[in-house]
C-alpha positions as CSV (number, residue, x, y, z in Angstrom):
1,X,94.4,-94.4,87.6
2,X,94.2,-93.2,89.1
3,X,92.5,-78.7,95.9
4,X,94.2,-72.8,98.2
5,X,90.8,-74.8,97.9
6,X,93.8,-77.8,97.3
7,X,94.6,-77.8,100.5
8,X,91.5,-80.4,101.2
9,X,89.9,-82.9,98.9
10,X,86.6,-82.3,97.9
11,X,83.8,-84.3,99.7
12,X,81.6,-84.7,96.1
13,X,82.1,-83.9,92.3
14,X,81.2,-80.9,91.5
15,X,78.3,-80.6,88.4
16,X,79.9,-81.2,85.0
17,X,80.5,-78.3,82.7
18,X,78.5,-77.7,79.6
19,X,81.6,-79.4,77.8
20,X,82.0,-82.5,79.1
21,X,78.7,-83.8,78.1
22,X,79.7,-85.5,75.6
23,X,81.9,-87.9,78.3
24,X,78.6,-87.5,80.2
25,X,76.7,-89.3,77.4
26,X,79.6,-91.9,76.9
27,X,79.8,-93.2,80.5
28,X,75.4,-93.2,80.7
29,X,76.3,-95.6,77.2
30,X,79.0,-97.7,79.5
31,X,76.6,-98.1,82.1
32,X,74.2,-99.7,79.6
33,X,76.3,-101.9,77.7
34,X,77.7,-103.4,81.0
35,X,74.3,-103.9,82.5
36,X,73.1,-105.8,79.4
37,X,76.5,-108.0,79.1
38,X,76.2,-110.6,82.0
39,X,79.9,-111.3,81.9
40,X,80.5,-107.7,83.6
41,X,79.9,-107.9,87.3
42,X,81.3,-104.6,88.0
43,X,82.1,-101.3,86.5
44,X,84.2,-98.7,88.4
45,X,85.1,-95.3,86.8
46,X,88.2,-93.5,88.3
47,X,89.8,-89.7,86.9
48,X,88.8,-86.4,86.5
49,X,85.4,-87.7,86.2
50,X,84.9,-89.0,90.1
51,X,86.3,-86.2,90.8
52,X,84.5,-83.4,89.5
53,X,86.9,-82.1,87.3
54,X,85.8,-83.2,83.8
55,X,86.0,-81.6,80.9
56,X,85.8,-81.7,76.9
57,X,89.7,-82.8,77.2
58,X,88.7,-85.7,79.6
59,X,89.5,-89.4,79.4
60,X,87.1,-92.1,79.7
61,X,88.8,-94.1,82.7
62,X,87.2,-97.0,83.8
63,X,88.2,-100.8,85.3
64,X,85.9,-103.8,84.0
65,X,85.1,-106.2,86.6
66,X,84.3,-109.6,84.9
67,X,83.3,-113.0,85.5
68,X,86.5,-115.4,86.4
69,X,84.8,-118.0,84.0
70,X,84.7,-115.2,81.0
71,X,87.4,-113.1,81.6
72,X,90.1,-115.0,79.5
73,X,88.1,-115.1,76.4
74,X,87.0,-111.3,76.9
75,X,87.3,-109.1,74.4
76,X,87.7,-105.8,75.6
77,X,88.3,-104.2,72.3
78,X,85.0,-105.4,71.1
79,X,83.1,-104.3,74.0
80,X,84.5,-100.6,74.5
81,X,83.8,-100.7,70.6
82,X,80.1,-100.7,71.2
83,X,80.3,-97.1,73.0
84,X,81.3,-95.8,69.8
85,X,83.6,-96.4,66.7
86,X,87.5,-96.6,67.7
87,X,90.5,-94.9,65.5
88,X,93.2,-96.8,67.5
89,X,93.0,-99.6,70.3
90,X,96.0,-101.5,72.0
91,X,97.1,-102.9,75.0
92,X,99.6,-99.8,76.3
93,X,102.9,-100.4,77.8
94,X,101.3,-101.0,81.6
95,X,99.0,-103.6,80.3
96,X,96.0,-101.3,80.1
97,X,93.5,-101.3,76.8
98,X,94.0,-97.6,75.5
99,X,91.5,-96.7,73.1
100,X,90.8,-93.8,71.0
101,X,87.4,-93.0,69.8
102,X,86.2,-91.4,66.8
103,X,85.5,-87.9,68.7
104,X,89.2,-88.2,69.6
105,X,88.0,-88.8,73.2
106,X,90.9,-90.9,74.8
107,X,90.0,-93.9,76.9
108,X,91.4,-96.4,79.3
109,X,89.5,-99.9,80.5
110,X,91.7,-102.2,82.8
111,X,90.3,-105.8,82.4
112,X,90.1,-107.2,85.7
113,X,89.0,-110.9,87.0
114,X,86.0,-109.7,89.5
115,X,87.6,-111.9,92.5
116,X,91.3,-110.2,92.6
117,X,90.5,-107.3,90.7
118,X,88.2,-106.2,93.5
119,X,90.2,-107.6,96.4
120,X,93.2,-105.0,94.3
121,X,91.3,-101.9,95.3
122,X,92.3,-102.0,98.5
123,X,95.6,-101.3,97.7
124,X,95.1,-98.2,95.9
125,X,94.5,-96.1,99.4
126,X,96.7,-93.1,98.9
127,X,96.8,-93.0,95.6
128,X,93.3,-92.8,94.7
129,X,90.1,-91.2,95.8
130,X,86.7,-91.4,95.2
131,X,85.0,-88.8,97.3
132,X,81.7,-90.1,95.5
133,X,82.2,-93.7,95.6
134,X,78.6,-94.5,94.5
135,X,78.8,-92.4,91.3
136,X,81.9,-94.0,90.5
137,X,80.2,-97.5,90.8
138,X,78.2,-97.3,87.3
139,X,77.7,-101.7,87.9
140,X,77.8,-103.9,91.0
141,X,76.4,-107.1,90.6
142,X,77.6,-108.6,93.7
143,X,78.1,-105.6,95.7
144,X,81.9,-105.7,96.9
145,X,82.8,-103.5,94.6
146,X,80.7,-100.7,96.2
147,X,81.5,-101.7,99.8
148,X,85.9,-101.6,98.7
149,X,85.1,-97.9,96.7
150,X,83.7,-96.6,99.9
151,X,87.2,-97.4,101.1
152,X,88.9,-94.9,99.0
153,X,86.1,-91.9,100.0
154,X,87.9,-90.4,102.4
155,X,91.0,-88.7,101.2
156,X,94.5,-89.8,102.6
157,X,97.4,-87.5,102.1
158,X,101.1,-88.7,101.6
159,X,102.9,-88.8,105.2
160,X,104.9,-85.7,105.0
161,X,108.4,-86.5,106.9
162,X,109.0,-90.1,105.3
163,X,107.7,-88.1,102.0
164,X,109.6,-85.1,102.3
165,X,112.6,-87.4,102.8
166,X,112.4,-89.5,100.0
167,X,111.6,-86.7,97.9
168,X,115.0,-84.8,99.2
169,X,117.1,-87.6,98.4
170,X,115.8,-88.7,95.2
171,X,116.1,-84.8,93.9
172,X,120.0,-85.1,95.0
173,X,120.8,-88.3,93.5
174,X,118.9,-87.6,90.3
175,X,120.4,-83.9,90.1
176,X,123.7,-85.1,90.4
177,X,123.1,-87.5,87.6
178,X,122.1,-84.8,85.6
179,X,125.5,-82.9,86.6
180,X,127.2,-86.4,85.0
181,X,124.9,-86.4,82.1
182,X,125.8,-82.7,81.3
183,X,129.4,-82.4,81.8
184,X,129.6,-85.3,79.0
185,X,128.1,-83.1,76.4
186,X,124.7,-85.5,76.3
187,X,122.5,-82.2,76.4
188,X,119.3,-83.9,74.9
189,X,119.6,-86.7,77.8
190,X,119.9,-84.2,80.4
191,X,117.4,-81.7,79.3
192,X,114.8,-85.3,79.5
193,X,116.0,-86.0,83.0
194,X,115.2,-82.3,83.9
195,X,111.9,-82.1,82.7
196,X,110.8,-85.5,83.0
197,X,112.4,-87.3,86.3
198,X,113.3,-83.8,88.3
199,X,111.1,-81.6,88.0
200,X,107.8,-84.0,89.0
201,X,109.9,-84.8,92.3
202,X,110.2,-80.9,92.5
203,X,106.8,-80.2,92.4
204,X,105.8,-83.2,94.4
205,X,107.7,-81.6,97.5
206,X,105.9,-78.4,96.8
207,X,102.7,-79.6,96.6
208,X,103.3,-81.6,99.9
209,X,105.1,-78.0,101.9
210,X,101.9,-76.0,100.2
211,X,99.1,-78.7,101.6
212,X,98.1,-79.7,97.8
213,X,98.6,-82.5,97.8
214,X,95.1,-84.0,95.8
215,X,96.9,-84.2,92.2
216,X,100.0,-85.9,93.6
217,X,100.0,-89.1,91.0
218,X,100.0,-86.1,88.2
219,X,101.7,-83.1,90.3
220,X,102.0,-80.7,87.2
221,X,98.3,-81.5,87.0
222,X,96.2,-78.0,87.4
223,X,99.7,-76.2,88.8
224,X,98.4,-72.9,88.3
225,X,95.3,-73.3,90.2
226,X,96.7,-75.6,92.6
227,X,99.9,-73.4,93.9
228,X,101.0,-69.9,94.5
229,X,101.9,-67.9,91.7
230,X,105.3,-67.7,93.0
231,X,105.9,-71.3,93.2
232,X,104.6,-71.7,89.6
233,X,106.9,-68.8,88.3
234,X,109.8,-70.3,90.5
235,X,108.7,-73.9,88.2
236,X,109.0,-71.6,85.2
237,X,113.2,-71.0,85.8
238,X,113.5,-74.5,85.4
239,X,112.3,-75.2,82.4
240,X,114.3,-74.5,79.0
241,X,114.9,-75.0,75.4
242,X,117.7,-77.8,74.4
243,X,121.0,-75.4,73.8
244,X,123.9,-75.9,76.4
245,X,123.5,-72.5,78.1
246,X,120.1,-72.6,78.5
247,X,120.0,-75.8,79.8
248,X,123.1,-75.0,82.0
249,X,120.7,-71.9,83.6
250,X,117.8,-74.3,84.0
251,X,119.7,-76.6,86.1
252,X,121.6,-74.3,88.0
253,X,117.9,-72.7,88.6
254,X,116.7,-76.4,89.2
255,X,118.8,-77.2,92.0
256,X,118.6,-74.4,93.6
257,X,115.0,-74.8,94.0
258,X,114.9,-78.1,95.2
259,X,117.7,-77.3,97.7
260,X,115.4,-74.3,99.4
261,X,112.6,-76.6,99.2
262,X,114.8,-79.5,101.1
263,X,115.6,-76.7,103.6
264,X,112.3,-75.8,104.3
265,X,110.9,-79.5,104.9
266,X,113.8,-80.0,107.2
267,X,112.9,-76.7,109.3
268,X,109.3,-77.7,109.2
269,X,109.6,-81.7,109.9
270,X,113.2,-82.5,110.6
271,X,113.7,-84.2,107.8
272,X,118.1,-84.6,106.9
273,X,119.9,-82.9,104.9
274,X,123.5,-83.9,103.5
275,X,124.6,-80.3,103.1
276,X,128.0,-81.2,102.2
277,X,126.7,-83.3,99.0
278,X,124.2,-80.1,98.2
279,X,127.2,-77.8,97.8
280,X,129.4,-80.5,95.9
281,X,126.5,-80.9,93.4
282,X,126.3,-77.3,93.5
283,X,129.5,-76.7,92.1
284,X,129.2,-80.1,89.3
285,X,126.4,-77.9,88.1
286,X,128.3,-74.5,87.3
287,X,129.4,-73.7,83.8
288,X,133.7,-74.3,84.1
289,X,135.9,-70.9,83.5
């Protein structure tokens, strides 16, 4: 969509850096070409963006609100096209226009019937937040899309026992998959699972024992300056290239990361832990002799 200073969201965006003007002047252009297209009844901006954190590497992320009677016949390539000339535009695999412009800027416009579309935000509590929900707002023609961003201002943490549970148990079925994966000799499909399935869950739990917890939909988001230098070296184990020993050490590493950080969310908020699987998986993980 859609910080130990992580440790509580922050109430407004901080100014934008020198660097991200150029999304700046983009967004000011968005603004415009909405306000002057009547089938646009609403314009909300989510990302880095609302949340202060822009920069010359930011996307321009934005849902269009537009009139049920238009929004079949909308083109939303022609319209993000009059911000600024587009190298590539196509609807991406979640049903999302992703454009890129000419600057290389990336960009992403959900196209949204104004009725539901709205009525959807409410849903997003928990997973978004718009600590400035009036700067996010760049159109409201009828103003419900103001009044349902105002919703999402405050900032709303993941519950941190049904969390850390999930998280514990996904990390022990997914690790012993790997365990599978590996002792059949499929190295590239395990180092994927590693690095692409485990290790977000990993860092999700660490982010939710450390209290930082504001880049959970992107958890390797801003790890350095989010979590302790230890827990960001302890990452760094993980991590490997594609040979069988290395990936061997990186999952040995792996697990035995997420297994301290299952103990410690079970000392701090009860959560379960089937011990007798951990050391089973354990073992599936070590090299044979």
């Amino acid at each position: 969509m859609p910080h130990v200073r992580p440790a509580h969201a922050r109430t407004a965006p901080a100014p934008l850096p020198a660097d991200a003007l150029a999304l700046d002047g983009r967004i000011e252009l968005l603004r415009a070409t909405a306000e002057a297209d009547p089938r646009v009844e609403g314009v909300l901006l989510y990302g880095s963006w609302t949340l202060g954190e822009a920069d010359a590497h930011s996307d321009l992320d934005a849902c269009l609100y537009v009139r049920e009677a238009d929004v079949d016949a909308f083109d939303g390539r022609e319209f993000v096209e009059r911000l600024a000339p587009l190298k590539l535009a196509y609807t991406n695999m979640h049903g999302i226009l992703a454009v890129v412009f000419d600057d290389l800027m990336r960009g992403e416009f959900h196209v949204e019937p104004t009725g539901t579309g709205i009525a959807e935000i409410a849903t997003w509590r928990g997973r978004v937040h718009l600590p400035r929900p009036e700067a996010a707002v760049l159109l409201d023609r009828t103003g419900r899309l103001t009044a349902a961003a105002r919703e999402l201002a405050a900032f709303n943490p993941p519950e941190p026992v049904a969390t850390a549970q999930q998280l514990t148990d996904e990390l022990a079925n997914w690790t012993l998959m790997l365990a599978h994966v590996q002792a059949r000799g499929e190295h590239a499909r395990a180092h994927n699972l590693l690095h692409a399935v485990i290790a977000p869950l990993q860092l999700k739990l660490c982010r939710l024992l450390r209290g930082s917890t504001a880049h959970w939909l992107t958890p390797s988001r801003a790890l350095e300056a989010d979590l302790p230098v230890v827990d960001v070296e302890r990452y760094a184990t993980t991590t490997g290239p594609l040979t069988p020993e290395a990936l061997r050490t990186a999952a040995a590493n792996s697990w035995r990361w997420s297994r301290e950080l299952a103990a410690e969310a079970a000392d701090r908020w009860g959560t379960r832990l089937p011990l007798g699987l951990h050391e089973e998986i354990a073992e599936a993980l070590a090299p044979a002799e």
